[in-house]
C-alpha positions in Angstrom: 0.0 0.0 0.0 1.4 3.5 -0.8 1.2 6.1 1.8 1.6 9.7 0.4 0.2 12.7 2.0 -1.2 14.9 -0.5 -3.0 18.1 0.1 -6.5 19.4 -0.9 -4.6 22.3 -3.0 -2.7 20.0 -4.7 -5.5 18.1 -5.5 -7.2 21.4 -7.0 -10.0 21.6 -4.6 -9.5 23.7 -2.1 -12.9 22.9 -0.1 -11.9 19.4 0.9 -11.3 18.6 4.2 -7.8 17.5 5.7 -9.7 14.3 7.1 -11.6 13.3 3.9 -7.5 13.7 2.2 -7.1 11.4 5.1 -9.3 9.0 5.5 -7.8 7.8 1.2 -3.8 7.9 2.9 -4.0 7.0 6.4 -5.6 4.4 8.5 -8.1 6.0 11.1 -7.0 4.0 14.3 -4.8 5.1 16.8 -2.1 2.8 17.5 -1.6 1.8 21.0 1.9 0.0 20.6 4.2 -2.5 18.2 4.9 -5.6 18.3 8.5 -6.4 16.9 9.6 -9.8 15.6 13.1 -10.6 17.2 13.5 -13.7 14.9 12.3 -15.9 12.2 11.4 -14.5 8.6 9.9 -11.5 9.7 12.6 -10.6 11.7 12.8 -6.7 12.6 9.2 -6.9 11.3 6.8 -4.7 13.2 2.8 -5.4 13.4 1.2 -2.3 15.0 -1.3 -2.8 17.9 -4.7 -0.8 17.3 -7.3 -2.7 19.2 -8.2 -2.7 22.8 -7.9 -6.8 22.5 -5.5 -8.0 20.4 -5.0 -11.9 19.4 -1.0 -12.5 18.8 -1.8 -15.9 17.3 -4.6 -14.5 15.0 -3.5 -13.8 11.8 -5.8 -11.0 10.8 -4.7 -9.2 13.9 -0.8 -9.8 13.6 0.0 -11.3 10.1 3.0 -13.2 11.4 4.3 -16.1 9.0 5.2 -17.9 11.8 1.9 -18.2 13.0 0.7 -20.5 10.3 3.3 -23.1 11.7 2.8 -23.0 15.2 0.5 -25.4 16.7 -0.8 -22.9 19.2 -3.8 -24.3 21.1 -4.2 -21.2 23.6 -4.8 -17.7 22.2 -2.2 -15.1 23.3 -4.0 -12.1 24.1 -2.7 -8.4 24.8 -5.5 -6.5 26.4 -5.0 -3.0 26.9 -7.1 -1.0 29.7 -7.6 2.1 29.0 -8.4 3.0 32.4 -5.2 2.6 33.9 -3.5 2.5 30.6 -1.9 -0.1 30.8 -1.3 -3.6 28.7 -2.0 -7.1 30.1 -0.8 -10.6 28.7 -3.6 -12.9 28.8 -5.6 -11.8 31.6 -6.4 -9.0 34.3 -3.3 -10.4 36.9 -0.6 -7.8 38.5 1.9 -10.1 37.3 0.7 -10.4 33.6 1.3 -6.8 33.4 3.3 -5.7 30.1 6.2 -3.1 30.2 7.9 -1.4 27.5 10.5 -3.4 25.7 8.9 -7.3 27.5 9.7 -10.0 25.3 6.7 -12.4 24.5 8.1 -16.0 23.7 6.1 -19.1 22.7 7.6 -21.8 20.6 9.3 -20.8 17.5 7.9 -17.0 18.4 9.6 -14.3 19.7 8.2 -11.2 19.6 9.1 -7.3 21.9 6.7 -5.4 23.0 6.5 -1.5 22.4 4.1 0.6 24.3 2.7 3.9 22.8 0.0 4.5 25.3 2.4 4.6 28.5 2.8 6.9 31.5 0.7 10.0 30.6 0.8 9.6 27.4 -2.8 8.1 26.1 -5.1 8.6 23.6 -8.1 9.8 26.3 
């Protein structure tokens, strides 16, 4: 896909609207964090997080290659509150919390996690 940013001037109407340029160039969620692949074929790959539950071992939420081999029987789940804003692995537990630069690991996967939504810095 071929993001380019191009204005309503240089489109020759000067009544459109910056967010209807938009909406053709840019996707319209915000990103919460990346995921990273730290090996494999996608190595240095990065899959962008945009929903509030994302499914690491669903394909149409992170299209990793390595996914397809894995025999994964539990879903891997980041779940982000916005809340507190903070990210959880799997489920609501203190310990399953997710900090900037964890590295998620299940059998030939290896993924780091990026935070954007951290600190005070949220989308709310």
């Amino acid at each position: 896909m071929d993001y380019k940013y191009t204005t309503a001037i240089d489109q020759g109407n000067e009544h459109k609207t910056s967010k209807s340029i938009r909406k053709k160039t840019f996707h319209d969620k915000k990103v919460l964090g990346f995921l990273v692949s730290l090996q494999g074929i996608q190595k240095g790959t990065y899959f962008p997080i945009y929903e509030s539950i994302t499914n690491i071992c669903d394909y149409s939420h992170i299209p990793l290659e390595d996914i397809k081999k894995a025999s994964i029987k539990k879903a891997m789940i980041i779940k982000y509150d916005e809340e507190n804003n903070v990210f959880y692995l799997n489920e609501r537990i203190k310990e399953n919390i997710l900090k900037s630069h964890d590295i998620i690991e299940f059998e030939n996967i290896k993924l780091i996690f990026i935070p954007f939504c951290e600190g005070n810095r949220k989308w709310s």
